[in-house]
PyMOL Python script that loads the backbone (N, CA, C, O; Angstrom):
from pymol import cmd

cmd.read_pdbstr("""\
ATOM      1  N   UNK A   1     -36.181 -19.400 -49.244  1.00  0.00           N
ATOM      2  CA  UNK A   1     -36.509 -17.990 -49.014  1.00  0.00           C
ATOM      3  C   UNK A   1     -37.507 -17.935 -47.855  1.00  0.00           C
ATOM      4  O   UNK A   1     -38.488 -18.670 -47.742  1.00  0.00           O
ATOM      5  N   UNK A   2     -37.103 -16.894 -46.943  1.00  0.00           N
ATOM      6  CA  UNK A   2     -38.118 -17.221 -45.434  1.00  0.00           C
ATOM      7  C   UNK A   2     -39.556 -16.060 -45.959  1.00  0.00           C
ATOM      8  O   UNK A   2     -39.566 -15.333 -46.952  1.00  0.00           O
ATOM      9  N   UNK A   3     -40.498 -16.201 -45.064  1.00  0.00           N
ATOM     10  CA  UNK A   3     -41.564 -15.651 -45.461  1.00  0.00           C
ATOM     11  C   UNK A   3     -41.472 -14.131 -45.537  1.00  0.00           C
ATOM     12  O   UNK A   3     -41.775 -13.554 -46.581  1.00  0.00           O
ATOM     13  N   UNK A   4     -41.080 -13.501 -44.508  1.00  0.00           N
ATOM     14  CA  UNK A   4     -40.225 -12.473 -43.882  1.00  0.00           C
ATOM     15  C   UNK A   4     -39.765 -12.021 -45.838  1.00  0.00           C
ATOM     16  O   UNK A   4     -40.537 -11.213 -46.353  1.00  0.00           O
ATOM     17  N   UNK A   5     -39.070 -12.336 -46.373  1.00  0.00           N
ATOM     18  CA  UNK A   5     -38.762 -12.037 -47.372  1.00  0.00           C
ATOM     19  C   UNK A   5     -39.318 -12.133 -48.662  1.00  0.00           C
ATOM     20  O   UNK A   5     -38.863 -11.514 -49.623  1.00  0.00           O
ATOM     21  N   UNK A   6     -40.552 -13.096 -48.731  1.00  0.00           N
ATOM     22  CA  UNK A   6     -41.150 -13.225 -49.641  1.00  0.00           C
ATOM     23  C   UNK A   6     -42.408 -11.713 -48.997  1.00  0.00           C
ATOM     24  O   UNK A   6     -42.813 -10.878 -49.806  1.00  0.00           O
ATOM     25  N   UNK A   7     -42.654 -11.685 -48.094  1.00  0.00           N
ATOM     26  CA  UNK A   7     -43.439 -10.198 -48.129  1.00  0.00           C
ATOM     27  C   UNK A   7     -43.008  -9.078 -48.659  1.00  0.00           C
ATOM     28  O   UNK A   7     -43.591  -8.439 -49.534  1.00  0.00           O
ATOM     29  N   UNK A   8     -41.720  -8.740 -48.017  1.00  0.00           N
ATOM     30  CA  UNK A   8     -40.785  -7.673 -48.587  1.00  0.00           C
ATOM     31  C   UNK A   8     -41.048  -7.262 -49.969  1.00  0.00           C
ATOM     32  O   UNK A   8     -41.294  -6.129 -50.382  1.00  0.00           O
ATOM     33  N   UNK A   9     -40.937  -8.574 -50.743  1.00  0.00           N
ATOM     34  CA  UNK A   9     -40.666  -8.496 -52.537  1.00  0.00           C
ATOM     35  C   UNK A   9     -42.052  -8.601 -52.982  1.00  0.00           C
ATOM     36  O   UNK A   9     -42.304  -8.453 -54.178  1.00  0.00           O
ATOM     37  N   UNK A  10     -43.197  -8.900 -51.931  1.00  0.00           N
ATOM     38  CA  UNK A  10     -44.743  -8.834 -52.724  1.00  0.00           C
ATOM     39  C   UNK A  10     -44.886  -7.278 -52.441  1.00  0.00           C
ATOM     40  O   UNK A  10     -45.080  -6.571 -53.430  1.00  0.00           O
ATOM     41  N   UNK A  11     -44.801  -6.591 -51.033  1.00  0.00           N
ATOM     42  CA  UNK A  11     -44.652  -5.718 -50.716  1.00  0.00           C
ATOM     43  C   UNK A  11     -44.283  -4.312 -51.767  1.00  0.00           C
ATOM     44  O   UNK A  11     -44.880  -3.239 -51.861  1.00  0.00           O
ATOM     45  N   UNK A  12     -42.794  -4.928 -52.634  1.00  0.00           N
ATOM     46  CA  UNK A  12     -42.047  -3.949 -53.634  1.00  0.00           C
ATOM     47  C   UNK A  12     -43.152  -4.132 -54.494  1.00  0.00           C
ATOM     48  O   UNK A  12     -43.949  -3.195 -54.544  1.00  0.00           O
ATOM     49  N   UNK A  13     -43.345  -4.996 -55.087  1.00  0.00           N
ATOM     50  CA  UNK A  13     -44.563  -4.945 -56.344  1.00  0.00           C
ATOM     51  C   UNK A  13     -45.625  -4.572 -55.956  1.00  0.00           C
ATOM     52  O   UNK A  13     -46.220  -3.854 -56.760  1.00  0.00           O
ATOM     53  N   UNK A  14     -46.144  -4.780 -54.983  1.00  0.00           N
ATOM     54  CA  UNK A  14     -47.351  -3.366 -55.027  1.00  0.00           C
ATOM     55  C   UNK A  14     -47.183  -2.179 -55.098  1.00  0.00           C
ATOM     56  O   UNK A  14     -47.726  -1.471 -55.945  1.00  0.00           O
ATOM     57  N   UNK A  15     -46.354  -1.752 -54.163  1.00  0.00           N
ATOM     58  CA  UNK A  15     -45.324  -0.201 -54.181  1.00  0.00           C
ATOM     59  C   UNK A  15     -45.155   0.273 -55.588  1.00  0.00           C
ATOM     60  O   UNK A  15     -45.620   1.320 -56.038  1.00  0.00           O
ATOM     61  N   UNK A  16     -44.558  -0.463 -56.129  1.00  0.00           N
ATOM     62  CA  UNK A  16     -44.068  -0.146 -57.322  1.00  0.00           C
ATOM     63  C   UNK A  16     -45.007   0.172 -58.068  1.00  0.00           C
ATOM     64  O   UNK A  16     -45.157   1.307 -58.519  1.00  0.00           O
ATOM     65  N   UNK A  17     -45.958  -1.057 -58.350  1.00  0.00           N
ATOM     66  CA  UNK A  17     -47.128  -0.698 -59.209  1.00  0.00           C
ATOM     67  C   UNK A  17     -47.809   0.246 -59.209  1.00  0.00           C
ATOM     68  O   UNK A  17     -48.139   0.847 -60.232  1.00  0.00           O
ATOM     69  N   UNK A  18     -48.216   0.613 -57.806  1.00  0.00           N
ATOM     70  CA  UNK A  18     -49.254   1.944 -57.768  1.00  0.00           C
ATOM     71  C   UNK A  18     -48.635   3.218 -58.090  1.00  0.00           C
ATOM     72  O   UNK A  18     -49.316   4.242 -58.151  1.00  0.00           O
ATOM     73  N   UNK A  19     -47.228   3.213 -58.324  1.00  0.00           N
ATOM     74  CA  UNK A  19     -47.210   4.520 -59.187  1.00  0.00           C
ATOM     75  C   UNK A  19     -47.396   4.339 -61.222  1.00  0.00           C
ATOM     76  O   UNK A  19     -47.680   5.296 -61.943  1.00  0.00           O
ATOM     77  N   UNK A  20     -47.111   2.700 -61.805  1.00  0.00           N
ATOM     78  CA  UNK A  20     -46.548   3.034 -62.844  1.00  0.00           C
ATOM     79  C   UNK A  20     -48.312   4.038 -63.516  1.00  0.00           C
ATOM     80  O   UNK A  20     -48.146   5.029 -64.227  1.00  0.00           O
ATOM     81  N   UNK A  21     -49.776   3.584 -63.156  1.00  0.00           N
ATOM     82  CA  UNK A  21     -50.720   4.034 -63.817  1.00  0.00           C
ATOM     83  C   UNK A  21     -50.515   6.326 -64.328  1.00  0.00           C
ATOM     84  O   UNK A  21     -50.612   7.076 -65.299  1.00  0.00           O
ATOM     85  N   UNK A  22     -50.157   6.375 -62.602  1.00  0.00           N
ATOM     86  CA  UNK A  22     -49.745   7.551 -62.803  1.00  0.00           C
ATOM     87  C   UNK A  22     -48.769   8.448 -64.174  1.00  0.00           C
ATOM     88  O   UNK A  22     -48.975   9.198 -65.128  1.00  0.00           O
ATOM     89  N   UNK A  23     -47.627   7.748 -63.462  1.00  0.00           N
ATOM     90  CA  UNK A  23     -46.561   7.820 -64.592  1.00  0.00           C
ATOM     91  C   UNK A  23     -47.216   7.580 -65.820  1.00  0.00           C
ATOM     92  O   UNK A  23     -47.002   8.483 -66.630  1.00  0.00           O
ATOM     93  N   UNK A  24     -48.124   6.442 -66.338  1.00  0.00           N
ATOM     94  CA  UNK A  24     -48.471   6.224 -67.551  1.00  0.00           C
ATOM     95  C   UNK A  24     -49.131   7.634 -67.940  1.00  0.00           C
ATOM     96  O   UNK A  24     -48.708   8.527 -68.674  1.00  0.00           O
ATOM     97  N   UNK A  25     -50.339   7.524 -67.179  1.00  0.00           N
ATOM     98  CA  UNK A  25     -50.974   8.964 -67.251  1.00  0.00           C
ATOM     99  C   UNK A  25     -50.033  10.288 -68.107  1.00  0.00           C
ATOM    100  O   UNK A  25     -49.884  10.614 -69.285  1.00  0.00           O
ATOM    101  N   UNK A  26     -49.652  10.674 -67.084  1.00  0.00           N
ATOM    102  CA  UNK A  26     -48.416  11.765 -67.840  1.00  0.00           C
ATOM    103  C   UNK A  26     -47.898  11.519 -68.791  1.00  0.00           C
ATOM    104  O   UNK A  26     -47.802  12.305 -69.733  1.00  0.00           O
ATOM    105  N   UNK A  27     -47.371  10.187 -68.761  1.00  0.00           N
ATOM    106  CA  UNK A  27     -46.551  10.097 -70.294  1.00  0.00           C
ATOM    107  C   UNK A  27     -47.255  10.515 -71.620  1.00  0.00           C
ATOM    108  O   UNK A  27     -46.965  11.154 -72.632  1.00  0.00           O
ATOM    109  N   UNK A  28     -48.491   9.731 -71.036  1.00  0.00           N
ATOM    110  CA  UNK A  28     -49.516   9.782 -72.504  1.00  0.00           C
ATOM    111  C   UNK A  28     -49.979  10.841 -72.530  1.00  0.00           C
ATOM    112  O   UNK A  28     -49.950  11.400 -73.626  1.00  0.00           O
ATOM    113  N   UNK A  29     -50.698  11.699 -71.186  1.00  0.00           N
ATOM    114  CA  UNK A  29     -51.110  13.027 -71.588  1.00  0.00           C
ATOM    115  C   UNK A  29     -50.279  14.426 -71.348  1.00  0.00           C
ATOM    116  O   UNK A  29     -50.632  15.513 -71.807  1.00  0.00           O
ATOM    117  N   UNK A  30     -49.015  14.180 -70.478  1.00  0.00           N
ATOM    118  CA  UNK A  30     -48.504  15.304 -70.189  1.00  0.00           C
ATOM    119  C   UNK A  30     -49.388  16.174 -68.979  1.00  0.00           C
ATOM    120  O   UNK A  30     -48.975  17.188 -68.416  1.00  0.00           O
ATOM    121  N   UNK A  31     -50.553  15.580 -68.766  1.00  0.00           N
ATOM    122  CA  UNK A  31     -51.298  16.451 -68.187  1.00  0.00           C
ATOM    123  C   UNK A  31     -50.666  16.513 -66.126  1.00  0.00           C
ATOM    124  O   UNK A  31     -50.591  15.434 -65.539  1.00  0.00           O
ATOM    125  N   UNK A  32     -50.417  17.427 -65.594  1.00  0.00           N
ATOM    126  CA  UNK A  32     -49.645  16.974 -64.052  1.00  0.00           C
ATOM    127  C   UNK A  32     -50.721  18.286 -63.751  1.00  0.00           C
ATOM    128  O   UNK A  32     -49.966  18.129 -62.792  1.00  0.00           O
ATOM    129  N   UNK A  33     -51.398  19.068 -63.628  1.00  0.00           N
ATOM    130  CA  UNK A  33     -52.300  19.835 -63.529  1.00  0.00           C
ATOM    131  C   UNK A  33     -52.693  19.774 -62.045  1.00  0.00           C
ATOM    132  O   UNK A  33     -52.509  20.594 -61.146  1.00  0.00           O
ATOM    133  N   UNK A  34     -53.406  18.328 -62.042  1.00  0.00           N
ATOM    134  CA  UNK A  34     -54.075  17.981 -60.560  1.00  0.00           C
ATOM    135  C   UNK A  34     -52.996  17.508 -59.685  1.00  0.00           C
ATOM    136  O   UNK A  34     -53.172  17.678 -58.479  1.00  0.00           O
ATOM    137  N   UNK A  35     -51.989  16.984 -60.046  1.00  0.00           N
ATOM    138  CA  UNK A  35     -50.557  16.501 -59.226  1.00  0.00           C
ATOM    139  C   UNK A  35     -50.261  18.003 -58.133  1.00  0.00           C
ATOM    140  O   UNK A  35     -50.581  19.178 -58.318  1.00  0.00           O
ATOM    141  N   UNK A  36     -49.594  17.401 -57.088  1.00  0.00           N
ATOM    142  CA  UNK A  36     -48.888  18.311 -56.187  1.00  0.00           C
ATOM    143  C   UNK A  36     -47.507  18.456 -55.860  1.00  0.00           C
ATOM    144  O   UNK A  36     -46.816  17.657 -55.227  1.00  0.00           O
ATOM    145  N   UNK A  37     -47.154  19.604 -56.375  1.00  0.00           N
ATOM    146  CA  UNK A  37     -45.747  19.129 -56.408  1.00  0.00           C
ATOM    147  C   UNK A  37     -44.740  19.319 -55.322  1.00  0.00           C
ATOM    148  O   UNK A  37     -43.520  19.160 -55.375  1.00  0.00           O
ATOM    149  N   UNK A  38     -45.624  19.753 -54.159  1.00  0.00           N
ATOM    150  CA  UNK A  38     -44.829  19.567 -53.183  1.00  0.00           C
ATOM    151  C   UNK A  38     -45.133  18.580 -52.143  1.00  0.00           C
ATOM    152  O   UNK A  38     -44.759  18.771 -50.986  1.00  0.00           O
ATOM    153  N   UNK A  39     -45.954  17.272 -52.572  1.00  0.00           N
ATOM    154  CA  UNK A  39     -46.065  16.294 -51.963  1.00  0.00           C
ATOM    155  C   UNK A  39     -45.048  15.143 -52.606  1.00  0.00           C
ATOM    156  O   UNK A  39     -44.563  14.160 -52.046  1.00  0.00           O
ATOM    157  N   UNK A  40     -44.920  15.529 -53.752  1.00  0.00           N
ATOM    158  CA  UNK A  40     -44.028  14.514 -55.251  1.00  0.00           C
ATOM    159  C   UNK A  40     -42.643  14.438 -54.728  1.00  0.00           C
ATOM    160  O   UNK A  40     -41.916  13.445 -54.737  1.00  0.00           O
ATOM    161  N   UNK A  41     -42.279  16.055 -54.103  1.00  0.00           N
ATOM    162  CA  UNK A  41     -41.022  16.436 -54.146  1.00  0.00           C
ATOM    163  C   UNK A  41     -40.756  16.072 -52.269  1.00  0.00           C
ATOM    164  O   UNK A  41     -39.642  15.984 -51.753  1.00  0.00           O
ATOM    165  N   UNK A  42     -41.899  15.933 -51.635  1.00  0.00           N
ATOM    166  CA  UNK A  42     -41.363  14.954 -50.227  1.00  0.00           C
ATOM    167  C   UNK A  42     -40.902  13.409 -50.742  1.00  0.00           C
ATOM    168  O   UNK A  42     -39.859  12.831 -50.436  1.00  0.00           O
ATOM    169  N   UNK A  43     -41.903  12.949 -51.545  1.00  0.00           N
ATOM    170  CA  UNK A  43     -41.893  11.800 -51.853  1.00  0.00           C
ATOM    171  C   UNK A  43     -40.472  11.043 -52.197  1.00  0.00           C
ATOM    172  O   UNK A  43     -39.901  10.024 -51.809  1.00  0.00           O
ATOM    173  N   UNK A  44     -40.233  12.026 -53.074  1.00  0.00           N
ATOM    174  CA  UNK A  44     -39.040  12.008 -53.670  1.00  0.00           C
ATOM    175  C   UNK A  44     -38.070  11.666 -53.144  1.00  0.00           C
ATOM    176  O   UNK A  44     -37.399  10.705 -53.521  1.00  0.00           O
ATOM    177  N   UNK A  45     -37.741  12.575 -51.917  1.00  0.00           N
ATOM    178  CA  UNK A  45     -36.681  12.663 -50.846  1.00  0.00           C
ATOM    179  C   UNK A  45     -37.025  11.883 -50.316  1.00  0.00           C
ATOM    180  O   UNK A  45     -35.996  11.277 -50.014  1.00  0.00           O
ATOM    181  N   UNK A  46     -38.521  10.931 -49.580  1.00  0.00           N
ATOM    182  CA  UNK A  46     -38.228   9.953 -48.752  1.00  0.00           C
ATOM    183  C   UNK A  46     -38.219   8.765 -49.562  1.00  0.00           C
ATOM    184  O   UNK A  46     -37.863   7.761 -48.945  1.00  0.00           O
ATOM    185  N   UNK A  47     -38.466   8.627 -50.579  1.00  0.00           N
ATOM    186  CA  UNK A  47     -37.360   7.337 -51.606  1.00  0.00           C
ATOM    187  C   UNK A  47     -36.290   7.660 -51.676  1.00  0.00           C
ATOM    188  O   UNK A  47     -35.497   6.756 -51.936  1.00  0.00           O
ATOM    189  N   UNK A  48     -35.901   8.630 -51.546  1.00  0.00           N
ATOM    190  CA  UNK A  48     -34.327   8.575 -51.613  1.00  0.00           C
ATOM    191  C   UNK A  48     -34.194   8.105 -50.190  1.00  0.00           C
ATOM    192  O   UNK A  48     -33.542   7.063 -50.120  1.00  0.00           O
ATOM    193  N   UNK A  49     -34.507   8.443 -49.346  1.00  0.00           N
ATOM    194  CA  UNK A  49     -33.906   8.256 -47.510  1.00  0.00           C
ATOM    195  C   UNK A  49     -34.011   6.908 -47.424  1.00  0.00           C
ATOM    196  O   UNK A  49     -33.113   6.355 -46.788  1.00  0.00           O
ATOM    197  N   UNK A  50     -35.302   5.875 -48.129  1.00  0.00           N
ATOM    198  CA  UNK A  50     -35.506   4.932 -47.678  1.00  0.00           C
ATOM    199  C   UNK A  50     -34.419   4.211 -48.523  1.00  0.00           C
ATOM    200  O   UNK A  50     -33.532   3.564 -47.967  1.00  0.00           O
ATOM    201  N   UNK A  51     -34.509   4.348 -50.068  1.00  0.00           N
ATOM    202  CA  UNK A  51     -33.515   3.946 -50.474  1.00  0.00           C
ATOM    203  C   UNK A  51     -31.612   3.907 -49.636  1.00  0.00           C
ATOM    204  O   UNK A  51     -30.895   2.951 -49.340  1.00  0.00           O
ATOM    205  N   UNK A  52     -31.461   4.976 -49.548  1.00  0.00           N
ATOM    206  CA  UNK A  52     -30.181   4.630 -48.454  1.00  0.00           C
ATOM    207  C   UNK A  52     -30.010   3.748 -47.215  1.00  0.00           C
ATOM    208  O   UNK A  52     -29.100   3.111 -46.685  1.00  0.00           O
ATOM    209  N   UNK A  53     -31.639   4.071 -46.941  1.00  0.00           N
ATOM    210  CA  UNK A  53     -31.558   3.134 -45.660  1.00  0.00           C
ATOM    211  C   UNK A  53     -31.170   1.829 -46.271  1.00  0.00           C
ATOM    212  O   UNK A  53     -30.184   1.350 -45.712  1.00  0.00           O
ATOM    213  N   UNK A  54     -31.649   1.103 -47.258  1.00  0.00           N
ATOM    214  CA  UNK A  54     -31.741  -0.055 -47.867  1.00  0.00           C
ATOM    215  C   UNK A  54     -30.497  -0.477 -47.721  1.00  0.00           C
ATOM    216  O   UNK A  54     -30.014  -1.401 -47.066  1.00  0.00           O
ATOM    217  N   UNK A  55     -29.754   0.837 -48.863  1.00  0.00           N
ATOM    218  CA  UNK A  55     -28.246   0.197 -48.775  1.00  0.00           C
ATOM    219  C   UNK A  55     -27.464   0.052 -47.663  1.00  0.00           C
ATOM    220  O   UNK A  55     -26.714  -0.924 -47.663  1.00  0.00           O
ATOM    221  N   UNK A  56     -27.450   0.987 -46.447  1.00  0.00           N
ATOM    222  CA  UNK A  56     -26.748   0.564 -45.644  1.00  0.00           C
ATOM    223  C   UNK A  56     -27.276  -0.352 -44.716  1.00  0.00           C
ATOM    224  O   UNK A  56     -26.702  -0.496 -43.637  1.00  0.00           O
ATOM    225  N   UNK A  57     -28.393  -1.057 -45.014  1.00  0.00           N
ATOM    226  CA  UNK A  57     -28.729  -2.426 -44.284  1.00  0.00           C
ATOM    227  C   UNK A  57     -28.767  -3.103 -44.717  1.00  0.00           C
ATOM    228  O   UNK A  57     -29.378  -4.061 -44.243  1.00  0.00           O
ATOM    229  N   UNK A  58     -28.021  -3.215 -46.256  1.00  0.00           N
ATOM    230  CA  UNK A  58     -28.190  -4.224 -47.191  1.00  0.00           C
ATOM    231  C   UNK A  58     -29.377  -5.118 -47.408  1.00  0.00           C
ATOM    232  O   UNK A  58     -29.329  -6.316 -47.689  1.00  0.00           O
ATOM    233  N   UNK A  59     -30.499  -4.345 -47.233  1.00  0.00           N
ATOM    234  CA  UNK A  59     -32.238  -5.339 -47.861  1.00  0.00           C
ATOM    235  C   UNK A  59     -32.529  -4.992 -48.923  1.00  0.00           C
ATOM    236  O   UNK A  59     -32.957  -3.911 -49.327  1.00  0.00           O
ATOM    237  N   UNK A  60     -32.235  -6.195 -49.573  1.00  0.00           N
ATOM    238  CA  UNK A  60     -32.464  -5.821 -51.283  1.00  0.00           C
ATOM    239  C   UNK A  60     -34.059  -5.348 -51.547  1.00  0.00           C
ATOM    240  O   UNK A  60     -34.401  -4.558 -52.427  1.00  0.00           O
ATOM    241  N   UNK A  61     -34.831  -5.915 -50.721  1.00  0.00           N
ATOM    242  CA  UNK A  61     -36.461  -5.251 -51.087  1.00  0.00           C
ATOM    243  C   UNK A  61     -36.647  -3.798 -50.833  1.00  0.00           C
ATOM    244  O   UNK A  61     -37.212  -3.075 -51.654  1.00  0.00           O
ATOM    245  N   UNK A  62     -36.345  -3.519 -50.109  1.00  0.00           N
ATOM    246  CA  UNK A  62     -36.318  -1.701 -49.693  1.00  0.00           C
ATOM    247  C   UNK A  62     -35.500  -1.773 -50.970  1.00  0.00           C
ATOM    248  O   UNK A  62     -36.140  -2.086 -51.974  1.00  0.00           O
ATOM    249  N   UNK A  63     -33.849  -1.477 -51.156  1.00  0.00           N
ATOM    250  CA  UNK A  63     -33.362  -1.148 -52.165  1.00  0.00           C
ATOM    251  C   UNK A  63     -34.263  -0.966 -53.460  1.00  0.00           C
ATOM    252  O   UNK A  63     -34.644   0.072 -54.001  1.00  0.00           O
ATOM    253  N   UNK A  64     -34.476  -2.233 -53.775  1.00  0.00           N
ATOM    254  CA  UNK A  64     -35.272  -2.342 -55.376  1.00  0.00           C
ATOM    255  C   UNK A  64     -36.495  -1.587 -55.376  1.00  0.00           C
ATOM    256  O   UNK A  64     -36.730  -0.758 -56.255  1.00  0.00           O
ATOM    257  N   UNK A  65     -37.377  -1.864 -54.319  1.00  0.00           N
ATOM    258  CA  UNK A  65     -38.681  -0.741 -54.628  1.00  0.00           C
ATOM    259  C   UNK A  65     -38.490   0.743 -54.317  1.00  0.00           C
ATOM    260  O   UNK A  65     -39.135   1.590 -54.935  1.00  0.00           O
ATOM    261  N   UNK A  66     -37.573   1.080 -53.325  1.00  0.00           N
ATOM    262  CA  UNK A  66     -37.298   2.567 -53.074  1.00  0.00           C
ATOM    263  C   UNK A  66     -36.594   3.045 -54.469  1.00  0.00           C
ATOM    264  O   UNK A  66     -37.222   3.773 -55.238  1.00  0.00           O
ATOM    265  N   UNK A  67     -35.350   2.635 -54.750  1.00  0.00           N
ATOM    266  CA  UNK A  67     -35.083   3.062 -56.086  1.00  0.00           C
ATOM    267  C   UNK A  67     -35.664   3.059 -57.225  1.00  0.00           C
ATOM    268  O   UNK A  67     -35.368   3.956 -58.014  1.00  0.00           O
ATOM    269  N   UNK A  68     -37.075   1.603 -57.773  1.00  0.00           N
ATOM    270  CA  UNK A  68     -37.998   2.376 -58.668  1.00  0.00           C
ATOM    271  C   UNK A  68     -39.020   3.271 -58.485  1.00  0.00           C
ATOM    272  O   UNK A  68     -39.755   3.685 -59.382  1.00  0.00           O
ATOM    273  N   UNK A  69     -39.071   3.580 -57.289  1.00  0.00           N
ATOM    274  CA  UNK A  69     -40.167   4.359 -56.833  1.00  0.00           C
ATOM    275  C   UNK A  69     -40.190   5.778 -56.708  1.00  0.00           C
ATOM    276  O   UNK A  69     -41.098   6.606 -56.773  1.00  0.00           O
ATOM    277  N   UNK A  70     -38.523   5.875 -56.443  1.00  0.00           N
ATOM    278  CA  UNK A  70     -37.561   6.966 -56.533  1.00  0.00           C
ATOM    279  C   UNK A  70     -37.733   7.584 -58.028  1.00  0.00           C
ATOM    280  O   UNK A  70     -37.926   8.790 -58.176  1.00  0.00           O
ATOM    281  N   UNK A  71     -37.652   6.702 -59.106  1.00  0.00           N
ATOM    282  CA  UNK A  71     -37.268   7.208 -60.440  1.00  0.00           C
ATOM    283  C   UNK A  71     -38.735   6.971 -61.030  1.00  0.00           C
ATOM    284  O   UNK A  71     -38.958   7.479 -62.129  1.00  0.00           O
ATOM    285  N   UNK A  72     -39.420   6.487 -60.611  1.00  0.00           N
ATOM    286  CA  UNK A  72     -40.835   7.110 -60.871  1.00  0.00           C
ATOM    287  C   UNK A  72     -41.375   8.407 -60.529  1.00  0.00           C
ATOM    288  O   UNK A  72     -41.652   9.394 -61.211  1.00  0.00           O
ATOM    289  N   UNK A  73     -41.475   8.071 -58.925  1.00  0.00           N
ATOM    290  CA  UNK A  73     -42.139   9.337 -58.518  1.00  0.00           C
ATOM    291  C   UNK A  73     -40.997  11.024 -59.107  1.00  0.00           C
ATOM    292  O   UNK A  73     -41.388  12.189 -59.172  1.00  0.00           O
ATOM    293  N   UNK A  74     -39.892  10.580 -59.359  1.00  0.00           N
ATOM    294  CA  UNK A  74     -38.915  11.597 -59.935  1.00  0.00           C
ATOM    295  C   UNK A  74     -39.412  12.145 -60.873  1.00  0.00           C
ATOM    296  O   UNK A  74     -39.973  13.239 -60.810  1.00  0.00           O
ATOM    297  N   UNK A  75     -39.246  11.313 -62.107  1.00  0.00           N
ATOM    298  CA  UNK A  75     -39.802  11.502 -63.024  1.00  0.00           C
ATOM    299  C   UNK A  75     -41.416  12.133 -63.169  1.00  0.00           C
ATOM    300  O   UNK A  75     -41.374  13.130 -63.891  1.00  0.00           O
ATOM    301  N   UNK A  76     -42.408  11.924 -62.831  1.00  0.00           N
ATOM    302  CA  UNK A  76     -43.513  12.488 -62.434  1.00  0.00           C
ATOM    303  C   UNK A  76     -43.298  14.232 -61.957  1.00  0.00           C
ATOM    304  O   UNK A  76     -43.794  15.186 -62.556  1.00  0.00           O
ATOM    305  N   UNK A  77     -42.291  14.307 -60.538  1.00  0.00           N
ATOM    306  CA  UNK A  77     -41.912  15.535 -60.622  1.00  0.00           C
ATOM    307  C   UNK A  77     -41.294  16.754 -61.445  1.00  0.00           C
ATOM    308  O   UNK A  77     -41.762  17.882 -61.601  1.00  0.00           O
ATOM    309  N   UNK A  78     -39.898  16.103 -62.012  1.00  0.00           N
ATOM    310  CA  UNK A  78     -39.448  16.900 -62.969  1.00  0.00           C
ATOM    311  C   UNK A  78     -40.715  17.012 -64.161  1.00  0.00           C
ATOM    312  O   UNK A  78     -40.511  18.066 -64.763  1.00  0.00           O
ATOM    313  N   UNK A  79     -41.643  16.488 -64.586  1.00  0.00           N
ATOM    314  CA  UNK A  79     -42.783  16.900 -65.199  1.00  0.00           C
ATOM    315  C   UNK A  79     -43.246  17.937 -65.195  1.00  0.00           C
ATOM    316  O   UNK A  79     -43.211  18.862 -66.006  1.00  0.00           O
ATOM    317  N   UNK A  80     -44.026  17.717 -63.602  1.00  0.00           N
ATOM    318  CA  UNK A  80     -44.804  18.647 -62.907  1.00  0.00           C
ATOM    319  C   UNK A  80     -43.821  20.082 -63.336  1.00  0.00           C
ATOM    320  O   UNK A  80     -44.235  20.957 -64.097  1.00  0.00           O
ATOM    321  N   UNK A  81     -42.231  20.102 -62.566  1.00  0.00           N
ATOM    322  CA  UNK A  81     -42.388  21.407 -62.450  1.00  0.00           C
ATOM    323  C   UNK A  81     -41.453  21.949 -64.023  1.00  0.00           C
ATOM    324  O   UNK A  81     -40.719  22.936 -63.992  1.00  0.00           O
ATOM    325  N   UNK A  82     -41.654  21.122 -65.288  1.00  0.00           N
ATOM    326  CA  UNK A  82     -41.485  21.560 -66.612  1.00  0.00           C
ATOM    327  C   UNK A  82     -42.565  22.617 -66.508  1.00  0.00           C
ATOM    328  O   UNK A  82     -42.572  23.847 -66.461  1.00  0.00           O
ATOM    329  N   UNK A  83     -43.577  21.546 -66.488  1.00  0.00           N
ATOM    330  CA  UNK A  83     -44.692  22.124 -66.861  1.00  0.00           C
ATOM    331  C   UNK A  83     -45.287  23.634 -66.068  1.00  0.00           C
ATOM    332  O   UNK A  83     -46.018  24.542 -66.463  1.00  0.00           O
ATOM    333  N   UNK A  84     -44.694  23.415 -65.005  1.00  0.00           N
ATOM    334  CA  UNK A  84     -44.991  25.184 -64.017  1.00  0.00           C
ATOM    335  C   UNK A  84     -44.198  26.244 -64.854  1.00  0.00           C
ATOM    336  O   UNK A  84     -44.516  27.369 -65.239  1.00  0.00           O
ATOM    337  N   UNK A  85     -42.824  25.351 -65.035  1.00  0.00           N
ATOM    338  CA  UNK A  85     -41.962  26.921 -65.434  1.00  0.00           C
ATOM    339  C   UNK A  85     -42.189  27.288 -67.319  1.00  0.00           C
ATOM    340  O   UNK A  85     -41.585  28.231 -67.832  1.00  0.00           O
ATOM    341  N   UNK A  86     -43.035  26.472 -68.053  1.00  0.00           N
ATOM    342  CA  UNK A  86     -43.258  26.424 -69.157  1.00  0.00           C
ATOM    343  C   UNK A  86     -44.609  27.893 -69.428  1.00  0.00           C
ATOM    344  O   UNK A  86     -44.712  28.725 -70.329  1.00  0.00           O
ATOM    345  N   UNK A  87     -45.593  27.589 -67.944  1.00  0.00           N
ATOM    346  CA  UNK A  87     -46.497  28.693 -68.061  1.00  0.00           C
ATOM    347  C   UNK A  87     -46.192  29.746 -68.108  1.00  0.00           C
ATOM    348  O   UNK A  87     -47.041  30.631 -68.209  1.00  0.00           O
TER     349      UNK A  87
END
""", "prot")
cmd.dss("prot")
cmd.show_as("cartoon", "prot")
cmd.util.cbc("prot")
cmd.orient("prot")
């Protein structure tokens, strides 16, 4: 494995990680209050963009962290805006 690629995949695990505390957050409290949901909902879309990019360049590290990052930061959103249209 060249180095070039071992960054990539240290790279995804940091990525990745720094959303799950968030996500935990919400899960446990529900609370998205201080969240923004129209920074969540760029976010969103550019995990999705990057994610495509992935696939059509076939780099599995983009792929794997854009797509959990995608269904994190997703998830976090559809929260957020439960919780707007619930008020």
């Amino acid at each position: 494995m060249d180095t070039a690629l071992l960054v990539g995949y240290f790279a995804s695990i940091c990525s990745v990680t720094s959303f799950v505390p968030q996500v935990w957050k919400v899960i446990k409290t529900g609370d998205t209050a201080a969240i923004s949901a129209r920074m969540y909902a760029l976010t969103v879309v550019g995990f999705a963009l990057w994610t495509a990019f992935g696939i059509l360049r076939t780099e599995w590290p983009i792929i794997l962290t854009n797509s959990i990052c995608f269904c994190l930061s997703g998830y976090i959103l559809i929260r957020k805006i439960r919780a707007h249209m619930q008020r």
